[in-house]
C-alpha positions as CSV (number, residue, x, y, z in Angstrom):
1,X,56.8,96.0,102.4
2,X,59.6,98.2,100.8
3,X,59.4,101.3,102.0
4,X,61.0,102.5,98.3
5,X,58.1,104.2,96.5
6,X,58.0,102.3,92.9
7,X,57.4,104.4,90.0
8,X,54.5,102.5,87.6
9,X,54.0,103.7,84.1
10,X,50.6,103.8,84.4
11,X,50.9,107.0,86.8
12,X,51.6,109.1,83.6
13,X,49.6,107.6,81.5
14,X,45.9,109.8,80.2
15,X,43.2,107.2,82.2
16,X,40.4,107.0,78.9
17,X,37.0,108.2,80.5
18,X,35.1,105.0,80.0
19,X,37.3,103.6,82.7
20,X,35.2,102.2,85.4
21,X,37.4,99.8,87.7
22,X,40.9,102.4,87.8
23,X,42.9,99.9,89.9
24,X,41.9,97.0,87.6
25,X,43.1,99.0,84.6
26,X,46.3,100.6,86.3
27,X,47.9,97.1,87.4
28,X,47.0,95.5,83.6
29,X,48.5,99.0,82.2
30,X,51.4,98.1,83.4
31,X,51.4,94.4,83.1
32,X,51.1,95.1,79.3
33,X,53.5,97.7,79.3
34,X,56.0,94.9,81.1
35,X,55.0,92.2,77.7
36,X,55.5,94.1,75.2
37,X,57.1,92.4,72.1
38,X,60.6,93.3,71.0
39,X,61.7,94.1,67.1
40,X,61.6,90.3,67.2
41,X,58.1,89.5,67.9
42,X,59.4,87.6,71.4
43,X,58.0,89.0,74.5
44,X,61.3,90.3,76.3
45,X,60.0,89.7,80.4
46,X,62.1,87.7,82.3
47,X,59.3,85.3,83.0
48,X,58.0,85.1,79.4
49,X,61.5,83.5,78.9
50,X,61.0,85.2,75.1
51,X,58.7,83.3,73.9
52,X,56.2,84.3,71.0
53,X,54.0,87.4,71.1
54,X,51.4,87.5,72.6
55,X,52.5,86.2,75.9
56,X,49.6,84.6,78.1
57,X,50.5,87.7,80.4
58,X,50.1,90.4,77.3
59,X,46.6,88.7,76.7
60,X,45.4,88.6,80.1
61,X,46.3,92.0,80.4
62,X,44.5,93.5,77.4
63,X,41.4,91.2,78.2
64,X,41.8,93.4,81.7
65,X,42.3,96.8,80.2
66,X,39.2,96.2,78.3
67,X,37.1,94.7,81.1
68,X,38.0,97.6,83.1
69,X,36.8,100.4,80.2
70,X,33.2,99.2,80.6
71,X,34.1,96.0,77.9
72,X,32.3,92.7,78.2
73,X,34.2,89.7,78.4
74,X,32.9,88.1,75.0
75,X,34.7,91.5,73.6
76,X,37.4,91.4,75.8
77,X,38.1,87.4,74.8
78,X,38.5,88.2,70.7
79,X,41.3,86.3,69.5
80,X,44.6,89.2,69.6
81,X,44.9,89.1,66.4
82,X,41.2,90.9,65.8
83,X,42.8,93.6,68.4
84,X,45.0,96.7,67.9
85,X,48.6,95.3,67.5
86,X,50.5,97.1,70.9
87,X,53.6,98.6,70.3
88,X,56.4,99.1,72.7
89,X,56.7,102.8,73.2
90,X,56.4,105.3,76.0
91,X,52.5,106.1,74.8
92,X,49.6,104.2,75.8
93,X,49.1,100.4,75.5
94,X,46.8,100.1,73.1
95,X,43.0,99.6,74.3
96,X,41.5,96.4,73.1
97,X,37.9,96.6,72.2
98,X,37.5,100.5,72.2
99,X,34.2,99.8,74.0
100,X,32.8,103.1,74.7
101,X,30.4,102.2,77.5
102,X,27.8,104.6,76.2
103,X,25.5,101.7,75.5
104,X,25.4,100.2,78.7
105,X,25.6,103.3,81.2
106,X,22.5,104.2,79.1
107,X,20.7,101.1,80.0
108,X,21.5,101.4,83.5
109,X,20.2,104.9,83.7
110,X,17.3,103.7,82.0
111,X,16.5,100.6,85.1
């Protein structure tokens, strides 16, 4: 192991509050933030070898980031182009889904 501390975007990124698994959603964080498409629509990674957007790591990231807020996997499997389009910036990836939780913390206070 590198004893080199590595800085992750997903330090300084605002955690939403329906965030139930924070590890899960930290490591897709920053996955998605790694596969984010350039001005040309081609995923710019190294492994992606700039190939179309979305690349099968972009995907599996925001299916991820929304199974981690609380989302079901039916919601988290909508085809990307249903999803909010992510941008390459410094912000936020953009949370697929924008599953709230509410529903389903309710039914398990209710059992």
């Amino acid at each position: 192991m590198s004893s080199t501390p590595q800085h992750r975007s997903s330090h300084d990124a605002a955690v939403p509050s329906d965030v139930t698994d924070l590890l899960l959603w930290r490591l897709a964080y920053d996955v998605a933030a790694a596969h984010q498409p350039d001005e040309s629509g081609r995923c710019p990674n190294l492994l992606c070898n700039h190939q179309p957007a979305p690349c099968e790591a972009l995907t599996n990231a925001e299916r991820a980031m929304a199974l981690a807020s609380g989302g079901t996997d039916a919601a988290a499997r909508q085809p990307h182009s249903q999803q909010q389009p992510m941008q390459r910036s410094t912000a936020a990836p953009a949370q697929p889904g924008q599953d709230t939780g509410t529903e389903r913390r309710a039914t398990r206070q209710a059992a």
